[in-house]
N, C-alpha and C positions, 0 to 999 in steps of 0.2 A: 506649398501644402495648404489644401483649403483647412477653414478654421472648423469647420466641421467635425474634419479628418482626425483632426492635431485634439479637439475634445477627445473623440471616441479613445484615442491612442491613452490621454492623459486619464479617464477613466478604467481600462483596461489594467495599464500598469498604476492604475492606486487598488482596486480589483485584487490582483498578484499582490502587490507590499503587505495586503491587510492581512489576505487570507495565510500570508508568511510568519508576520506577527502572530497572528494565532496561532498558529502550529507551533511556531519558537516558545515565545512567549508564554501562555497559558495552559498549552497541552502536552510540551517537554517535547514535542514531535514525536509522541507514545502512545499508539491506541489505546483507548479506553473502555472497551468493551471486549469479550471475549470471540464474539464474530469478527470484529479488528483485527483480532491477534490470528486466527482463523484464515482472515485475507489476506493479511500478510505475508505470514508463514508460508501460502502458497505462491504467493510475488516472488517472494526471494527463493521457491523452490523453480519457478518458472524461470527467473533472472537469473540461474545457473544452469539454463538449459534442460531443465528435469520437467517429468512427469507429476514424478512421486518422488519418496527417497524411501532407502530401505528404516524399516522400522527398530527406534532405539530398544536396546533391553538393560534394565530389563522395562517391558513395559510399564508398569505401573508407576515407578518412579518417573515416565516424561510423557502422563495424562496428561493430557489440553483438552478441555471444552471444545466442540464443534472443529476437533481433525478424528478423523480413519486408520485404524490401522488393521489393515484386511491382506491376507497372506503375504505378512511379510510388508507392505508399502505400506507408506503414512503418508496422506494427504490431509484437503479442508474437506469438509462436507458441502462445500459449495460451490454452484456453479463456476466454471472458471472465467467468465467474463470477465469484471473487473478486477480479479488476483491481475488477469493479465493485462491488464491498463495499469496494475500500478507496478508490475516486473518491471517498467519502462523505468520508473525513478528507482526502483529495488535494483538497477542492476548500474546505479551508479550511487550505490547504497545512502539514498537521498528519496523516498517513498513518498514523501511529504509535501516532494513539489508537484507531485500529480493532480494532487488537491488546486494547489494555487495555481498551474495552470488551468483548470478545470473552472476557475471562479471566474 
């Protein structure tokens, strides 16, 4: 393996450890903002195969910032692009390593 090769490698996986430790480490592996919880929320509605889900009642008691509930379904208010980049760790109830492969 050129020495090259064997840097970039030793780079990538320090890369992954770090951005690991952060997430364990410092941020509980708990979004911290309510668009987070938003993108989430729809990860793991994705990571079980759904669109939407039916909406809890009664409503008022299970308000969230930035989700929808419109006839009945509750989603994110947000595009689903990266909800669905992070279904991929959401559906091995593990969200957090999408980040650290992403770094």
């Amino acid at each position: 393996m050129k020495r090259s090769t064997l840097l970039t490698l030793c780079i990538i996986l320090l890369a992954f450890e770090t951005t690991h430790l952060v997430s364990r480490d410092i941020f509980e592996r708990l979004p911290r903002l309510e668009d987070e919880f938003a993108y989430l929320y729809q990860a793991r509605i994705f990571a079980r195969g759904d669109v939407y889900i039916d909406t809890p009642l009664p409503i008022r008691a299970y308000w969230q910032p930035f989700l929808i509930s419109l006839d009945g379904k509750r989603f994110g208010k947000y595009t689903p692009g990266w909800p669905m980049v992070l279904a991929a760790g959401a559906a091995f109830d593990a969200p957090w390593i999408v980040n650290a492969w992403l770094a």
